[in-house]
VOBA-1610 file (N, C-alpha, C; in pm, whole numbers, padded with zeros to 5 digits, always signed):
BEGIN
Unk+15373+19478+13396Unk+15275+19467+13504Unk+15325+19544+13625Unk+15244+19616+13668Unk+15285+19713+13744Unk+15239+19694+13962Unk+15323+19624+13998Unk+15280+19566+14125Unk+15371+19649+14257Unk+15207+19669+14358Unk+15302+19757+14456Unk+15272+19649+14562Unk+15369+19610+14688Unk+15387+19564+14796Unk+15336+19645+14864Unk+15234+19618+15000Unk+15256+19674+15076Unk+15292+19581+15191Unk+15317+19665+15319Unk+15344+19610+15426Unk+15478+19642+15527Unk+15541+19592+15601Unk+15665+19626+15732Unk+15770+19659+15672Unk+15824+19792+15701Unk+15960+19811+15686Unk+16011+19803+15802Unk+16100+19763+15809Unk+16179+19709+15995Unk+16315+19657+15966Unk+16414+19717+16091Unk+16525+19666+16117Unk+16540+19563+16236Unk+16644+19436+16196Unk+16655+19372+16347Unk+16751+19414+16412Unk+16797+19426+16535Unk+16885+19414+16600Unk+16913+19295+16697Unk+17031+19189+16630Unk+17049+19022+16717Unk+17179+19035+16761Unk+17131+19006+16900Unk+17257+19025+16966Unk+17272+18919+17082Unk+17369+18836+17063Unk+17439+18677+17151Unk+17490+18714+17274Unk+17382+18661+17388Unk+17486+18607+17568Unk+17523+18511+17514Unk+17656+18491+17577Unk+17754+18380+17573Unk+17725+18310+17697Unk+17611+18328+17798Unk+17574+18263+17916Unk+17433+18243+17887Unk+17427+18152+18011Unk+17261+18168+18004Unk+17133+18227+18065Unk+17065+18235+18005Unk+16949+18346+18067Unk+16880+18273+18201Unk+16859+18202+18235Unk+16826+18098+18353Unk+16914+18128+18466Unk+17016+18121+18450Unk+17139+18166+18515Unk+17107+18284+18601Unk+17048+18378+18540Unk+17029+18504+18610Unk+16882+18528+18669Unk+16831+18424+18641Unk+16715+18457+18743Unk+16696+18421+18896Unk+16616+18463+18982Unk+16641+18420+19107Unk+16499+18403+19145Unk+16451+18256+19192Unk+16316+18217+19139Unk+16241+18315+19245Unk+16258+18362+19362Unk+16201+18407+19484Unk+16215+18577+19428Unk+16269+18630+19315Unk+16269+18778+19311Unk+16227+18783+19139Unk+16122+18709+19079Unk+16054+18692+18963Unk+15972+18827+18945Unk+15935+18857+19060Unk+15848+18968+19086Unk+15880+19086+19026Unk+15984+19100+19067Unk+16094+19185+19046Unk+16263+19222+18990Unk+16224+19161+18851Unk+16338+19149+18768Unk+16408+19277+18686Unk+16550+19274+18748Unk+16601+19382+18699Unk+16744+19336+18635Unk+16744+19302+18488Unk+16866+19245+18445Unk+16931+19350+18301Unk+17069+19299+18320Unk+17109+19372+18165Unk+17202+19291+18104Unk+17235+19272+18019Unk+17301+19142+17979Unk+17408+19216+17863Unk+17563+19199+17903Unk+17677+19234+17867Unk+17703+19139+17726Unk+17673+19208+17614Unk+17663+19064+17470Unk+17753+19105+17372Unk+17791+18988+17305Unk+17971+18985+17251Unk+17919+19047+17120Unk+17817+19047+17034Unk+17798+19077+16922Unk+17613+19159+16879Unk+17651+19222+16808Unk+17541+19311+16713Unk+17564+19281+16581Unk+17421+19234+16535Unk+17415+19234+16405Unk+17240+19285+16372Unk+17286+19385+16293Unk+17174+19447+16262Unk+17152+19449+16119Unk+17022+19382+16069Unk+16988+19354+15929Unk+16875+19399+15922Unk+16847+19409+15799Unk+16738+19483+15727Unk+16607+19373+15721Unk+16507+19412+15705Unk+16375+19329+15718Unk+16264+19426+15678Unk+16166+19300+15722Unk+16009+19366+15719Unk+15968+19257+15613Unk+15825+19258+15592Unk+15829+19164+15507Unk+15817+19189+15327Unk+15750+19348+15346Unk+15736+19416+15228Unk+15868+19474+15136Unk+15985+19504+15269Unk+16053+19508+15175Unk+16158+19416+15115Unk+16168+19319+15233Unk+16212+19168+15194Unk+16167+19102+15049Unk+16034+19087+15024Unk+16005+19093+14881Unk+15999+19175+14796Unk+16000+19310+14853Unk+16068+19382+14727Unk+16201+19373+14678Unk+16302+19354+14782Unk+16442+19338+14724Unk+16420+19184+14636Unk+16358+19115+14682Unk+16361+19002+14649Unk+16298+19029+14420Unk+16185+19107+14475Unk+16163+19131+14280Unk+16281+19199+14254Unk+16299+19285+14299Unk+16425+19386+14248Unk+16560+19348+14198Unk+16575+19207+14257Unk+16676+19122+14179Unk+16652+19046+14089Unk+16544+19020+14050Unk+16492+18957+13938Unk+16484+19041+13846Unk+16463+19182+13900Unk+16468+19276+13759Unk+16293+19319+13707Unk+16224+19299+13841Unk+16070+19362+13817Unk+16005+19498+13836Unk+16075+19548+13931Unk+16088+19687+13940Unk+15960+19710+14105Unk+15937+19640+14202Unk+15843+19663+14265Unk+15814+19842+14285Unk+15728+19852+14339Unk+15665+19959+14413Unk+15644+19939+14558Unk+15756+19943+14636Unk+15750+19942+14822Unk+15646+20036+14849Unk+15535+20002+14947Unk+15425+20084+15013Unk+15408+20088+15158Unk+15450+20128+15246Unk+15447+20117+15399Unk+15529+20230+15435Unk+15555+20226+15575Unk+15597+20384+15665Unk+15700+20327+15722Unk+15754+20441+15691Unk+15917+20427+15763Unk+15932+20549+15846Unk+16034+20562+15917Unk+16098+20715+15973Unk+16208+20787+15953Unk+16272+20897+15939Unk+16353+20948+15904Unk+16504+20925+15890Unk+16504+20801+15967Unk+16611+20685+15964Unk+16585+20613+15852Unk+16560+20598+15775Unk+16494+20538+15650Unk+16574+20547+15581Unk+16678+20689+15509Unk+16739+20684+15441Unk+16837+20600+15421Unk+16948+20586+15520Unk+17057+20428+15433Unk+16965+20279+15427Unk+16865+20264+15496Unk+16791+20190+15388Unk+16781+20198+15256Unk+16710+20303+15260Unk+16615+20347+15103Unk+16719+20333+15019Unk+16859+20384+15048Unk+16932+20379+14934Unk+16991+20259+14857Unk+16960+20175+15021Unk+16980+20015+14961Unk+16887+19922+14887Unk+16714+19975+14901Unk+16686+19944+14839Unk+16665+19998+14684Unk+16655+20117+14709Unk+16643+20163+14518Unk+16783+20098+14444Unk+16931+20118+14522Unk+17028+20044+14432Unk+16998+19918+14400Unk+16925+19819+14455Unk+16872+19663+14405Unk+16711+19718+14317Unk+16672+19816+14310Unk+16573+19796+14218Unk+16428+19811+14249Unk+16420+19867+14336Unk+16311+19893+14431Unk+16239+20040+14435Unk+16132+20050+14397Unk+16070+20195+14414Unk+15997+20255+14510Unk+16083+20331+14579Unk+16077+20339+14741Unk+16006+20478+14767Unk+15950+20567+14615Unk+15924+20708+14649Unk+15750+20651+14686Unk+15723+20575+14702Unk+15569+20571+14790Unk+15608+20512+14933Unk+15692+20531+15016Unk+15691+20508+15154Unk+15680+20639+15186Unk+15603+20616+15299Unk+15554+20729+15367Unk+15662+20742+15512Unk+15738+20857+15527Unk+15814+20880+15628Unk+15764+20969+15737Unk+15743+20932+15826Unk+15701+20980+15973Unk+15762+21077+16026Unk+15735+21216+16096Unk+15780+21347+16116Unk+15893+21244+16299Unk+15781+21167+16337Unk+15783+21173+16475Unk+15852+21017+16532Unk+15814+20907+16398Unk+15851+20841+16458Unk+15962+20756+16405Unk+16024+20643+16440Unk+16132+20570+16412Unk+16094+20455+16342Unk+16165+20388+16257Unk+16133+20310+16138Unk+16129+20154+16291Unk+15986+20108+16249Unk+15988+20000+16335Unk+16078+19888+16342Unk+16142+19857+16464Unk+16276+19745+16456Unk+16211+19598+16543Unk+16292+19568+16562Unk+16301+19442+16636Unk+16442+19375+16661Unk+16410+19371+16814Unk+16572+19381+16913Unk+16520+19223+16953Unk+16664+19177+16951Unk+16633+19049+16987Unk+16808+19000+17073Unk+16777+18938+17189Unk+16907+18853+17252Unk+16912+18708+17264Unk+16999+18668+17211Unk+16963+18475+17244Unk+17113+18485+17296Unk+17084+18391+17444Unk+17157+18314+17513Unk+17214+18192+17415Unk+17322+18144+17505Unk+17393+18048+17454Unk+17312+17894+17465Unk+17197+17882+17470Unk+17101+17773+17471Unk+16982+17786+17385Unk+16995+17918+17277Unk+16969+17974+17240Unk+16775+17939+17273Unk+16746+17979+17403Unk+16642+18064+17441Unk+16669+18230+17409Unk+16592+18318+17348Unk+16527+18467+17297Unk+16474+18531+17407Unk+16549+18652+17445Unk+16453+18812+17457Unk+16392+18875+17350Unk+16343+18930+17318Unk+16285+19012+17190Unk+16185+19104+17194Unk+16209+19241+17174Unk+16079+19345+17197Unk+16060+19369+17035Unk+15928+19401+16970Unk+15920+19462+16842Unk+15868+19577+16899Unk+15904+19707+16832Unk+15850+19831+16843Unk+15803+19847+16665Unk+15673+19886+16732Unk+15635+19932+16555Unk+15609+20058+16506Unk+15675+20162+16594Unk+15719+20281+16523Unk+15629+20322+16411Unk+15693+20352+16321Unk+15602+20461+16163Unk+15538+20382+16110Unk+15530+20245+16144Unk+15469+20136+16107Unk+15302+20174+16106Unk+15267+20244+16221Unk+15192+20242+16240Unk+15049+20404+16130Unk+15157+20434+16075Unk+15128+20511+15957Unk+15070+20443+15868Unk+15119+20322+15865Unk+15045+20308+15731Unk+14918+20327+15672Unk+14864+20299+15789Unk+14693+20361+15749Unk+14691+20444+15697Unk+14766+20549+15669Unk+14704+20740+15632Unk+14803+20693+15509Unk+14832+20576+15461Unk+14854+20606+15301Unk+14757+20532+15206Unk+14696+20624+15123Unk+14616+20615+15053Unk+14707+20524+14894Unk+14642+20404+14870Unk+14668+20335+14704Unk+14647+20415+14613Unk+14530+20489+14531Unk+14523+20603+14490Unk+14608+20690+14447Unk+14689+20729+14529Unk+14831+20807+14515Unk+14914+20777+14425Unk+14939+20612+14514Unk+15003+20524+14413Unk+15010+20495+14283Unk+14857+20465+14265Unk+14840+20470+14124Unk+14853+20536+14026Unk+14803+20707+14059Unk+14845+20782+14031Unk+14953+20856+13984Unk+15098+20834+14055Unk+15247+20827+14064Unk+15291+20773+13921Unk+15235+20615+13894Unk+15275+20522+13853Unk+15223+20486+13729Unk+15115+20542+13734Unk+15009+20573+13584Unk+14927+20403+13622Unk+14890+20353+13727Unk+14826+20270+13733Unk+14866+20170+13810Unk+14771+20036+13907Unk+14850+19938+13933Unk+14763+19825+13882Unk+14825+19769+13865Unk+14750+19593+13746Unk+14761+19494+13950Unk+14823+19509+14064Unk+14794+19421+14169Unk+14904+19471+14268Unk+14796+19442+14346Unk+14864+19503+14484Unk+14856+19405+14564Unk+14986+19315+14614Unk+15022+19277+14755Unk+14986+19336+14853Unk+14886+19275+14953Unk+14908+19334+15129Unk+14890+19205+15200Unk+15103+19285+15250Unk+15152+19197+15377Unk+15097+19229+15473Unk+15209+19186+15569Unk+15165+19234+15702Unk+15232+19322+15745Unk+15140+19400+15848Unk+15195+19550+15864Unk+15051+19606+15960Unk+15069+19714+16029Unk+14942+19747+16082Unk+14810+19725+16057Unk+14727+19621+16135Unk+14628+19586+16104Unk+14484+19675+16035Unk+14519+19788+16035Unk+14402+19911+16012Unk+14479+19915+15848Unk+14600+19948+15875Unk+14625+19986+15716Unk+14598+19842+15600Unk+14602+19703+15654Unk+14617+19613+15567Unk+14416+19609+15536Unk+14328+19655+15669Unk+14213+19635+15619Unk+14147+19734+15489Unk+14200+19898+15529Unk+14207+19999+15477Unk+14260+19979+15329Unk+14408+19908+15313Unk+14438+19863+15131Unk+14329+19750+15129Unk+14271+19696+15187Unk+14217+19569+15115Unk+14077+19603+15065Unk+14044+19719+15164Unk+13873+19786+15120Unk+13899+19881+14987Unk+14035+19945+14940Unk+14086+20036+14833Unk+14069+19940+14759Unk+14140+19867+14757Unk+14137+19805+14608Unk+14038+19716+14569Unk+13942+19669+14677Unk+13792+19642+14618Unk+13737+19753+14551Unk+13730+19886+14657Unk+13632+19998+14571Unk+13716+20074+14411Unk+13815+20010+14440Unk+13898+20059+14317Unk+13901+20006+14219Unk+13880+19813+14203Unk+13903+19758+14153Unk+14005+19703+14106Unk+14108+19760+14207Unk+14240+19697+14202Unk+14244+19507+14201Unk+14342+19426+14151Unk+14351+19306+14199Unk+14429+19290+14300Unk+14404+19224+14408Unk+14493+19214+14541Unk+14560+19090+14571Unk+14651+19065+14673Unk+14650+18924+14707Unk+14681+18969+14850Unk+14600+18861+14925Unk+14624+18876+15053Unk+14684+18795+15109Unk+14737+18838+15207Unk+14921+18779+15292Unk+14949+18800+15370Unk+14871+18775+15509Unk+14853+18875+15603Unk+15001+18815+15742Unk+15038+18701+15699Unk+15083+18561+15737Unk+15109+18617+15907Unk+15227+18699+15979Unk+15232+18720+16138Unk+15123+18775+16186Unk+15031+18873+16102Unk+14938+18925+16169Unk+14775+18887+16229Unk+14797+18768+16168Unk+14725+18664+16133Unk+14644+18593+16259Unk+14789+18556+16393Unk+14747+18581+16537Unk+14694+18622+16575Unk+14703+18756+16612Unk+14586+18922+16619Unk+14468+18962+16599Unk+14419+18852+16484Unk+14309+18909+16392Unk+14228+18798+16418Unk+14073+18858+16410Unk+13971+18793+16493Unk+13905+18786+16329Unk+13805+18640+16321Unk+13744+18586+16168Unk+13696+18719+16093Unk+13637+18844+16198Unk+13593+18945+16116Unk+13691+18993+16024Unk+13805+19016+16076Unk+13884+19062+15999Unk+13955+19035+15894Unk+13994+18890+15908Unk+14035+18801+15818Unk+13927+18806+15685Unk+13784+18740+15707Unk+13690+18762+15608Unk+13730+18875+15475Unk+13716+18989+15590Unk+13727+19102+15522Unk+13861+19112+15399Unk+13955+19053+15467Unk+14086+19055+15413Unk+14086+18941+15263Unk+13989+18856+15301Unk+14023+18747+15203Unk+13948+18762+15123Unk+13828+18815+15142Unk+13694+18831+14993Unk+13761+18878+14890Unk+13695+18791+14791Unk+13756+18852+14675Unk+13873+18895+14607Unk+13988+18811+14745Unk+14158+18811+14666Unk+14208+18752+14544Unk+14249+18804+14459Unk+14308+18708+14356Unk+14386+18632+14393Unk+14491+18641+14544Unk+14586+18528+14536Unk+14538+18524+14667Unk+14535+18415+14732Unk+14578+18404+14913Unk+14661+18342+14946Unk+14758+18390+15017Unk+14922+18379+15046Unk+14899+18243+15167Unk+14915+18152+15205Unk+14925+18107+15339Unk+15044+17982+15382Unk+15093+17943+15474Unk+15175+17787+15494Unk+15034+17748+15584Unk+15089+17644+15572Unk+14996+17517+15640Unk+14909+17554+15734Unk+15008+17599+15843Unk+14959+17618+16005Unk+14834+17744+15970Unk+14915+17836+15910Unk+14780+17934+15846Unk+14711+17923+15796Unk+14662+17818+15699Unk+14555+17766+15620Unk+14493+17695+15748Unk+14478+17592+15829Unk+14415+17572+15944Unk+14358+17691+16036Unk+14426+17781+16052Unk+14360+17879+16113Unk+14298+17967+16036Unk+14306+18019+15945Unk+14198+18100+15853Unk+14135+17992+15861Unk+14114+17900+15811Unk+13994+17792+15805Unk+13917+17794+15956Unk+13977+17792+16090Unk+13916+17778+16221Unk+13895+17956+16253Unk+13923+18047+16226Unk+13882+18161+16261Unk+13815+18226+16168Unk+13737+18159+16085Unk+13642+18249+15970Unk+13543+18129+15977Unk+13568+18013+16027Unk+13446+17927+15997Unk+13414+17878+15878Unk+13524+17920+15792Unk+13465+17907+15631Unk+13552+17753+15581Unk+13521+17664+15548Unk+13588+17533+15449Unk+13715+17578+15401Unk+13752+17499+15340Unk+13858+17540+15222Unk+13828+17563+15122Unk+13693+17494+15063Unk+13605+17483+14929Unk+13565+17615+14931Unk+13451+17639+15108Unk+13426+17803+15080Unk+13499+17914+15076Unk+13646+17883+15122Unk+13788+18009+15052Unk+13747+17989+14966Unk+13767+17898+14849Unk+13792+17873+14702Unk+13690+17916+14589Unk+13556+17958+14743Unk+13462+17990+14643Unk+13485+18145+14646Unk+13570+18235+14731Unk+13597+18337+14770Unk+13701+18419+14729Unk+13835+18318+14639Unk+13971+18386+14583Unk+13956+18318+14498Unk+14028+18365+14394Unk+14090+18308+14271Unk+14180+18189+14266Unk+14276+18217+14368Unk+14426+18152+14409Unk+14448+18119+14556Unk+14434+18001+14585Unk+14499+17981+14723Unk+14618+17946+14706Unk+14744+17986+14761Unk+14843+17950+14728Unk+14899+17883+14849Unk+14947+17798+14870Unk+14990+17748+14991Unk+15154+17694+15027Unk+15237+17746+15072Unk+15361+17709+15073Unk+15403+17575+15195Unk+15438+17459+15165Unk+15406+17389+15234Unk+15631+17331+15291Unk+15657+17426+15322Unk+15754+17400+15357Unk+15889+17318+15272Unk+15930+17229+15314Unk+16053+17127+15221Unk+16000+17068+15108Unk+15809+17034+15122Unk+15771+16997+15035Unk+15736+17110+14875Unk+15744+17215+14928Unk+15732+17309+14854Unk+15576+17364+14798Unk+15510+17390+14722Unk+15388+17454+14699Unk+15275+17406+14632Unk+15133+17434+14724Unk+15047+17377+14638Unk+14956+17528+14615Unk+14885+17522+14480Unk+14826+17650+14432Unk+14695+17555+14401Unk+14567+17596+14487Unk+14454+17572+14436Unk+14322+17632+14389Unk+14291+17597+14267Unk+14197+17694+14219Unk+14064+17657+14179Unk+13935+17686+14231Unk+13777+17628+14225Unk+13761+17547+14060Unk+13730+17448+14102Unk+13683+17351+13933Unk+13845+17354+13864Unk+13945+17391+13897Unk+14094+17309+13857Unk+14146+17249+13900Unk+14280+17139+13866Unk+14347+17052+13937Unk+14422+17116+13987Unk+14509+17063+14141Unk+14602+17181+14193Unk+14697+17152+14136Unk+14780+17245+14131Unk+14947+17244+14105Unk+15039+17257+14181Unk+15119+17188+14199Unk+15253+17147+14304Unk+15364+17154+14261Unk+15422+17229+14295Unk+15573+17229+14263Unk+15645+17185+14403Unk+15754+17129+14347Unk+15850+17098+14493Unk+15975+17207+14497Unk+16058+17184+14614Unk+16159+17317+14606Unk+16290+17259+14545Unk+16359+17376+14486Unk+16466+17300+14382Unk+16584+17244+14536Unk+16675+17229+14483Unk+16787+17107+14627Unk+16824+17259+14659Unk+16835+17251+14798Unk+16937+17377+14850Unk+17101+17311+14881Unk+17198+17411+14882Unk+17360+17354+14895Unk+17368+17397+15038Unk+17281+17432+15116Unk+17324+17478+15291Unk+17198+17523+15320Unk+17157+17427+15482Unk+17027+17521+15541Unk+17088+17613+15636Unk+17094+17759+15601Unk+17153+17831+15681Unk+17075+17922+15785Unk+17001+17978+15744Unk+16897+18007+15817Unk+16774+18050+15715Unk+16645+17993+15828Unk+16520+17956+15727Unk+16451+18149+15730Unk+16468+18230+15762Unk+16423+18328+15863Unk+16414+18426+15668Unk+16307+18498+15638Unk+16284+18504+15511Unk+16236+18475+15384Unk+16240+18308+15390Unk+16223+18219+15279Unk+16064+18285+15266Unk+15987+18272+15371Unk+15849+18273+15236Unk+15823+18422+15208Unk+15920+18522+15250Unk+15936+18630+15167Unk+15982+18628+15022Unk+16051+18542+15051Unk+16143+18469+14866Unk+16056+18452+14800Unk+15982+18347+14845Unk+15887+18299+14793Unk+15811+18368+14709Unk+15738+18449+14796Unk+15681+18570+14682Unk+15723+18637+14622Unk+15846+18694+14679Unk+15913+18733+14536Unk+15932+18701+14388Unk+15958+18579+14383Unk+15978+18500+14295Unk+15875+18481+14198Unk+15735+18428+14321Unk+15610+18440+14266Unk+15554+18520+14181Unk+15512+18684+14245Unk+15491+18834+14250Unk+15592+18856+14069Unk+15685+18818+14071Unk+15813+18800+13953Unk+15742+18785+13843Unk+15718+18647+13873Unk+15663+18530+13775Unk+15508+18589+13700Unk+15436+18632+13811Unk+15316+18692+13732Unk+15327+18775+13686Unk+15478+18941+13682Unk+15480+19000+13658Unk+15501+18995+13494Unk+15557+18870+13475Unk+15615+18859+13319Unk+15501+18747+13259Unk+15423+18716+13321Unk+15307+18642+13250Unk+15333+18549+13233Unk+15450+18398+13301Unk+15482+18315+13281Unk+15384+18155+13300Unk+15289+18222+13405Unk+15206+18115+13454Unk+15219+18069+13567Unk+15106+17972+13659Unk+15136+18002+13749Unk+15230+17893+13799Unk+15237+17768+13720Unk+15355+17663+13762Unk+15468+17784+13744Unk+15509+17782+13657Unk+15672+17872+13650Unk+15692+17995+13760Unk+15571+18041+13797Unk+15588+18152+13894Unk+15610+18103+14019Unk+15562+17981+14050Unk+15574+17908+14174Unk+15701+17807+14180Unk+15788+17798+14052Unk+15884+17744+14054Unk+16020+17838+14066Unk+15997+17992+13988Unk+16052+18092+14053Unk+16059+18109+14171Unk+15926+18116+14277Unk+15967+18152+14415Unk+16012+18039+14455Unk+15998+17963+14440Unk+16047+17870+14495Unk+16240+17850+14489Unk+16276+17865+14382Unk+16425+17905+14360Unk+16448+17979+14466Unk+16404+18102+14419Unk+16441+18213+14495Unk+16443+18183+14650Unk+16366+18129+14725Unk+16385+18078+14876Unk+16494+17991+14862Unk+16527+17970+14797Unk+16643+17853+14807Unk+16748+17923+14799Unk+16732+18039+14824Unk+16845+18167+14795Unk+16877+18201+14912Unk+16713+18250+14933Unk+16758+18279+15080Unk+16777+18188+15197Unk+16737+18118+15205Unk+16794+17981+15307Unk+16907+17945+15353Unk+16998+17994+15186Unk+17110+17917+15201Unk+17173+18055+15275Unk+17125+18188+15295Unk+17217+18309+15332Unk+17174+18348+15452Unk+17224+18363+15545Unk+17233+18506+15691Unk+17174+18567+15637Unk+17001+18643+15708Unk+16954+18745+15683Unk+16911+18721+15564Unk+16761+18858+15545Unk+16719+18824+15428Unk+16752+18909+15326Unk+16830+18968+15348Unk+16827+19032+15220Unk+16984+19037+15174Unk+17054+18932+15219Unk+17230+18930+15237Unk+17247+18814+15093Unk+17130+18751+14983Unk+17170+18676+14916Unk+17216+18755+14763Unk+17254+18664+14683Unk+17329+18784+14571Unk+17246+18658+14465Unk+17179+18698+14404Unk+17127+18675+14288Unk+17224+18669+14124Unk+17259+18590+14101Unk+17386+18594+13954Unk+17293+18502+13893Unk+17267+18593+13760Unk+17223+18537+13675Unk+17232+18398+13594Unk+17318+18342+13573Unk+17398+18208+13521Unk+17396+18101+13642Unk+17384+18147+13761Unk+17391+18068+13825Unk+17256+18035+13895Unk+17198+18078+13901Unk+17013+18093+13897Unk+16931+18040+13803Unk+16982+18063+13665Unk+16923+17970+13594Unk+16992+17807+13548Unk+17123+17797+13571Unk+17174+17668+13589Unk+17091+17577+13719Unk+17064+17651+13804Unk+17014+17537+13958Unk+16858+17554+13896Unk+16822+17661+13818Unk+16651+17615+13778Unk+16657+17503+13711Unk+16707+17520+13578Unk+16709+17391+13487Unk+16713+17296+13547Unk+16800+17284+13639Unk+16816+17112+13740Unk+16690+17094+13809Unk+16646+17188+13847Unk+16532+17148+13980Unk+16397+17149+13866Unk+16385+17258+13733Unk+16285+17183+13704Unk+16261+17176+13554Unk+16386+17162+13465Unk+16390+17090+13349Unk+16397+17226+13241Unk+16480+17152+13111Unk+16533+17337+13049Unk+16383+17388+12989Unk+16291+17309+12943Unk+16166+17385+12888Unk+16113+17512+12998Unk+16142+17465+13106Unk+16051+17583+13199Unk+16233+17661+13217Unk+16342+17661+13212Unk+16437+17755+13227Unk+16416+17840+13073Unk+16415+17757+12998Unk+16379+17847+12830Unk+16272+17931+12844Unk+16169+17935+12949Unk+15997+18017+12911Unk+16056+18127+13063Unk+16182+18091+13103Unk+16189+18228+13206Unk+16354+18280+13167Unk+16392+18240+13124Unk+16567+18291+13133Unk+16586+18440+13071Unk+16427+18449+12950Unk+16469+18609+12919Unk+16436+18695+12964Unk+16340+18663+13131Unk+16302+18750+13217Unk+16406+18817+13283Unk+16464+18717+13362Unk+16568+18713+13479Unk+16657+18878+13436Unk+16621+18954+13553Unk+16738+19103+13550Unk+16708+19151+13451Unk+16575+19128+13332Unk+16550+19245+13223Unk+16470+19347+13249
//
């Protein structure tokens, strides 16, 4: 099964005051704030959300297709992702601009500065699916994350007139976007990606039920945090999986990128959709337990030992000859 991601390629840059940001303000010169803040550490990790789940299939051994704009800084990325498994020759690289980042400072009370620049990001529109398909000798479903709002409406109108299957996932951009757009985004998805707080608001900014989503996608999929996932589908019972035990909450920042990974995985090998939702679900439990999202190491033996526990060897037996083939 042949599945392309689209959506954000982006770097962070996090960087710690050891003081506090309060400290330096002076309430009578608000007007006029001019600060720079001397910080003990840089750590700069890889992101976005498209290619977060692509590394994320790429360790499972699915082979994604990355689709979004980067800039000519792209390369020691790219090379990190094709070595995990990732097919990175459909990003589109920008003559002019810089692969979109996000700079961030937290004080020692950990209150945040944070600018996102979205750079080549903003390309994505001028890449045509088509291409893709083309390249690839076809696509059986196309993911669209989030990523410039023109390009996610632009893939979502392609692969209607194409007949592509889609799933829509629009999850940060989601803020931004007024019911027209959303509508547009959700007709006719085979999957719809959402957590909680987002299922309330697609529901309050489209005006539409939950019943009338359901009369609208195939798949609502809903990730409901510690409790883990409910998948609901018109005239079926839902299905729930819970998340397998994590050994450390280290940072949550990623997980429902995992998530789909895992998912995106799971349909790729035709497992169904409990097992695909018990895959992503692992898989966030990967990343949770690691710094950054794309810093976890996937070992085979040890991935399917914590499945079996969390959800019994019949469903580790109907996936173990997937895993890294």
């Amino acid at each position: 099964m042949r599945i392309a991601v689209t959506g954000s390629i982006a770097t962070d840059h996090l960087m710690n005051f050891p003081g506090r940001f309060a400290d330096q303000l002076v309430a009578d010169q608000l007007h006029t704030v001019s600060l720079s803040f001397l910080v003990d550490a840089l750590d700069v990790r890889r992101g976005g959300v498209a290619a977060n789940i692509c590394f994320g299939m790429g360790q499972l051994g699915t082979k994604p297709i990355l689709v979004g704009a980067a800039g000519t800084d792209f390369a020691e990325y790219r090379a990190w992702l094709e070595r995990h498994g990732v097919d990175t020759d459909s990003v589109r690289i920008s003559d002019v601009l810089h692969t979109a980042r996000f700079i961030c400072t937290t004080d020692s009370e950990h209150n945040q500065i944070g600018s996102f620049y979205t750079g080549a990001m903003s390309e994505a529109r001028l890449i045509e699916l088509q291409h893709v398909a083309e390249r690839i000798g076809g696509l059986d479903l196309v993911s669209i994350g989030a990523d410039d709002p023109e390009a996610m409406i632009r893939h979502t109108q392609e692969c209607r007139a194409r007949s592509i299957p889609f799933a829509a996932d629009f999850s940060q951009q989601i803020a931004r976007m007024d019911g027209d757009d959303i509508r547009v985004l959700v007709e006719g998805a085979a999957y719809l990606f959402n957590n909680e707080y987002e299922a309330g608001l697609i529901e309050s900014k489209t005006g539409w039920s939950a019943a009338e989503i359901l009369d609208r996608v195939e798949n609502r999929v809903t990730t409901l945090g510690a409790k883990g996932v409910r998948i609901e589908r018109k005239g079926e019972p839902d299905i729930v999986v819970g998340c397998a035990q994590e050994e450390a909450k280290v940072d949550p920042t990623g997980v429902g990128d995992g998530f789909r990974a895992g998912f995106l995985s799971g349909l790729a090998w035709g497992v169904g959709l409990e097992r695909a939702a018990q895959i992503g679900c692992m898989l966030a439990t990967l990343v949770i337990e690691t710094l950054g999202t794309q810093e976890y190491e996937l070992r085979r033996g040890h991935f399917m030992e914590r499945f079996a526990k969390a959800y019994g060897d019949t469903a580790a037996d109907e996936v173990r000859g997937h895993i890294g083939a």
